[in-house]
C-alpha positions as CSV (number, residue, x, y, z in Angstrom):
1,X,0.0,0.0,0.0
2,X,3.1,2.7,-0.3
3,X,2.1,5.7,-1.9
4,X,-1.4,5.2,-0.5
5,X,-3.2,8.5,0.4
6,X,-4.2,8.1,3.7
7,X,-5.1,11.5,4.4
8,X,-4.3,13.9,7.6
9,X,-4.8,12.2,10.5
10,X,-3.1,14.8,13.4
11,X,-5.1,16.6,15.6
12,X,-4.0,19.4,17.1
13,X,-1.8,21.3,15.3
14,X,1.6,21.8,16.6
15,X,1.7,25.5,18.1
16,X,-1.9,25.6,19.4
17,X,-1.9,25.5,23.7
18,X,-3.8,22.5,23.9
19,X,-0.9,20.8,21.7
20,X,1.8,21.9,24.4
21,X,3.0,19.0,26.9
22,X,2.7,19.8,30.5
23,X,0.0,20.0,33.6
24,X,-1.9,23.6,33.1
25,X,-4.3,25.3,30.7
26,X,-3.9,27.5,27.9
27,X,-2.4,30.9,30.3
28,X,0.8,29.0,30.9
29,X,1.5,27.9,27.4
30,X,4.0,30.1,26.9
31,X,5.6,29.2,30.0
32,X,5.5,25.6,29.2
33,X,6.8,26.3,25.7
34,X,10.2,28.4,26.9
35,X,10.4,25.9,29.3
36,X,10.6,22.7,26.3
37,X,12.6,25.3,24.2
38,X,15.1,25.2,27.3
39,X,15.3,21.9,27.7
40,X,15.8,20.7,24.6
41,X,19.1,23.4,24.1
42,X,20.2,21.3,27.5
43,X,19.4,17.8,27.0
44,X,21.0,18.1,23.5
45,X,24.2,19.8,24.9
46,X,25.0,17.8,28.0
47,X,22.8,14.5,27.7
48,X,20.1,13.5,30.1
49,X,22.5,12.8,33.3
50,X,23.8,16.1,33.2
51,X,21.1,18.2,32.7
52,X,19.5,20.0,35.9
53,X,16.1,21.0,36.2
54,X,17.9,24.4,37.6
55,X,19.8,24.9,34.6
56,X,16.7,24.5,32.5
57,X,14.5,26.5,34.7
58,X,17.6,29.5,34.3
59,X,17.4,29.1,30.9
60,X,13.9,29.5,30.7
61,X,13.6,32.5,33.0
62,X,11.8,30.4,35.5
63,X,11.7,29.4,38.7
64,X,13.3,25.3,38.9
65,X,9.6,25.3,41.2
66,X,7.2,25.9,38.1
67,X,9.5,23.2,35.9
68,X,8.1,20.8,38.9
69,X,4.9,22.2,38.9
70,X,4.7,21.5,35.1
71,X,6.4,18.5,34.5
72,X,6.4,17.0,37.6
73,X,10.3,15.6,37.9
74,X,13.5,15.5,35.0
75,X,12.1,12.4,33.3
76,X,9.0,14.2,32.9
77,X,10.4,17.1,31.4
78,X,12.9,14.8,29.3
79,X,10.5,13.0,27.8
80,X,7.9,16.3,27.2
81,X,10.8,18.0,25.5
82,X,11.4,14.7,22.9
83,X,8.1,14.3,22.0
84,X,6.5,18.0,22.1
85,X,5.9,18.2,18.3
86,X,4.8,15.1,17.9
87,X,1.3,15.5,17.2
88,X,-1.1,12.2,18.1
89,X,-2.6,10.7,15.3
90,X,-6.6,10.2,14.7
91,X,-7.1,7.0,12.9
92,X,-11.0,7.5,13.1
93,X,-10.4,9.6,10.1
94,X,-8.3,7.4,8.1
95,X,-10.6,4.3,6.2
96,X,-10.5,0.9,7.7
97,X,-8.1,-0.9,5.6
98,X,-5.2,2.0,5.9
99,X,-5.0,2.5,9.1
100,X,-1.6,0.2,9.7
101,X,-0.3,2.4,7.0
102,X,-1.4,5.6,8.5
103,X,-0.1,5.3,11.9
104,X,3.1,3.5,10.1
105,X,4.0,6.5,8.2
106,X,2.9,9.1,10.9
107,X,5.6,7.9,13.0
108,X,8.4,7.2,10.5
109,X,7.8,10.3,8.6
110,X,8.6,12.0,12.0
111,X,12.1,9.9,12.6
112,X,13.1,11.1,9.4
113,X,13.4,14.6,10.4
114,X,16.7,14.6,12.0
115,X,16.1,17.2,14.7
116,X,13.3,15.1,15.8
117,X,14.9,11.6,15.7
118,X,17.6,12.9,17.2
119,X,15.6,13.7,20.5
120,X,13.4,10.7,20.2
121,X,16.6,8.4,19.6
122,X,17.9,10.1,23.1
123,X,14.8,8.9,24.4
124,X,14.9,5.7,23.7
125,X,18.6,5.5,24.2
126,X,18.3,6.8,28.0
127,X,15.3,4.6,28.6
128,X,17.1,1.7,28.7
129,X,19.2,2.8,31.6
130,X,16.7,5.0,33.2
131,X,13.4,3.3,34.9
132,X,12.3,6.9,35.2
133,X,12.3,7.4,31.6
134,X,11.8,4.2,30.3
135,X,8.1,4.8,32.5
136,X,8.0,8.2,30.8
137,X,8.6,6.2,27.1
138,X,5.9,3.9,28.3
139,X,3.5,7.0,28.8
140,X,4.3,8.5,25.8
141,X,3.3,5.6,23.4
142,X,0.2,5.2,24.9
143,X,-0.3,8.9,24.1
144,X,0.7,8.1,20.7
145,X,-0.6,4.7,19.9
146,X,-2.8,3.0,22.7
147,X,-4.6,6.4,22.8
148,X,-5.7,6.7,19.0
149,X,-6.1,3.1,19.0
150,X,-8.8,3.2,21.7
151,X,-10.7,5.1,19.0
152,X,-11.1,2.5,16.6
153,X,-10.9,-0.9,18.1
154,X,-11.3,-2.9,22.0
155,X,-8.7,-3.9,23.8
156,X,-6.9,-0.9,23.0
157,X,-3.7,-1.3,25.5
158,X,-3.3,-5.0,24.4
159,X,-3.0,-4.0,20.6
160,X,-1.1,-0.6,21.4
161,X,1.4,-2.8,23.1
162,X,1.9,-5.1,20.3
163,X,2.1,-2.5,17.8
164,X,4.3,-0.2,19.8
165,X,6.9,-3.7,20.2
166,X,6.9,-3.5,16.3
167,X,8.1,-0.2,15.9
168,X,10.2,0.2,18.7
169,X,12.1,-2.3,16.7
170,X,11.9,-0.4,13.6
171,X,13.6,2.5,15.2
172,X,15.7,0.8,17.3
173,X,17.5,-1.5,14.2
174,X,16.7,1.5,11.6
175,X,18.1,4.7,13.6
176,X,20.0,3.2,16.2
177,X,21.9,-0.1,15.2
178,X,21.8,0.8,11.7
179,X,21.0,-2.5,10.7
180,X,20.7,-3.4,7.0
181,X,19.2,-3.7,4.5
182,X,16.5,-1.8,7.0
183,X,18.9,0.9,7.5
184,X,19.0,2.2,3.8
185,X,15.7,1.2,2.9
186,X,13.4,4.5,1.1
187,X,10.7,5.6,3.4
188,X,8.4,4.0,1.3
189,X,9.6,0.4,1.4
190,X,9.9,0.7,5.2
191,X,6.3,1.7,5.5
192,X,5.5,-1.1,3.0
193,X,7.0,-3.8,5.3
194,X,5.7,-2.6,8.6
195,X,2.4,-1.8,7.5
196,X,0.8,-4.9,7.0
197,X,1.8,-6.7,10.9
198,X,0.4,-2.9,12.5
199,X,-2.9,-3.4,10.1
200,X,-3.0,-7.1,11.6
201,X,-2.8,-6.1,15.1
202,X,-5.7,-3.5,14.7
203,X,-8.0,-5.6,13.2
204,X,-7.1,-9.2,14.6
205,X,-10.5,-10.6,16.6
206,X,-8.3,-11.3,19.9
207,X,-4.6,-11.0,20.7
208,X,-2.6,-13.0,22.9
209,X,-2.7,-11.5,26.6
210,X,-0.6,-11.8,29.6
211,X,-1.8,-14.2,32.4
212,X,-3.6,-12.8,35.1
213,X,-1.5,-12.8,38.7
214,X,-2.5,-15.1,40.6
């Protein structure tokens, strides 16, 4: 299905107050947004272990107090800063049979971008030494993928995990290990591949679950 138009399927817009990460409404956008701006400069200069939520908060002209307040701790903030562009997909929008597509491309298109795969790359990268993050990666992909899921089918955590294992891979062995022939793949092959096991997981009757505790 490459080349398949699939249509917009954002919502909102990158720029509008409702689109920027962080507890608070609308006043303290701009706030929020100097604050992101900040940390982004910080976490790209000195890496997540060396960034302070004082330096940011300096940065921003801000109190380290409303960086709290807004982002509630470093991993918080980290993971806002990554991902703050990153608008979440509406698949109700998008016909039946394209969805897997949709949400493929959505995601990949964005990893092409170098400014933003560098930050999610960082993200993932810190993640895997950093419970803190690694919850905050969690949190993030259900915003992402569980959530718009949720809109289409049942059992949206179950698929949204399954789908989110699939490409996690693809950025880990695409972007990170820079594994061929996946590496140097065009765009379009890559959504081509991964489209069809995302489209299975959305429209699959039942999914394999974990067992209950006992």
């Amino acid at each position: 299905m490459a080349g398949t138009e699939t249509g917009p399927i954002a919502t909102p817009g990158p720029g509008t107050a409702a689109s920027v990460p962080g507890s608070g409404g609308p006043r303290s956008a701009g706030t929020r947004r100097a604050i992101l701006e900040a940390a982004r400069s910080a976490f790209a200069a000195h890496g997540y272990d060396q960034t302070t939520i004082r330096a940011v908060a300096a940065s921003a002209g801000v109190d380290a107090s409303m960086v709290m307040r807004y982002f509630g701790s470093k991993a918080g903030l980290f993971a806002a800063a990554a991902t703050a562009d990153v608008p979440v997909p509406d698949l109700a929008v998008v016909p039946v049979q394209q969805r897997g597509e949709a949400l493929v491309r959505h995601l990949v298109e964005r990893w092409e971008d170098p400014a933003s795969r560098d930050e999610l790359m960082l993200l993932m990268r810190t993640a895997v030494t950093s419970d803190a993050v690694a919850a905050q990666l969690q949190a993030v992909l259900g915003q992402l993928i569980s959530g718009p899921v949720s809109a289409v089918a049942a059992d949206a955590e179950q698929r949204g995990g399954f789908i989110a294992a699939q490409l996690l891979g693809l950025a880990l062995c695409r972007y990170i290990l820079r594994q061929e022939p996946l590496a140097s793949l065009p765009l379009e092959h890559v959504v081509a591949a991964f489209a069809p096991p995302v489209q299975y997981y959305l429209d699959a009757p039942a999914l394999p679950a974990a067992p209950s505790p006992l």
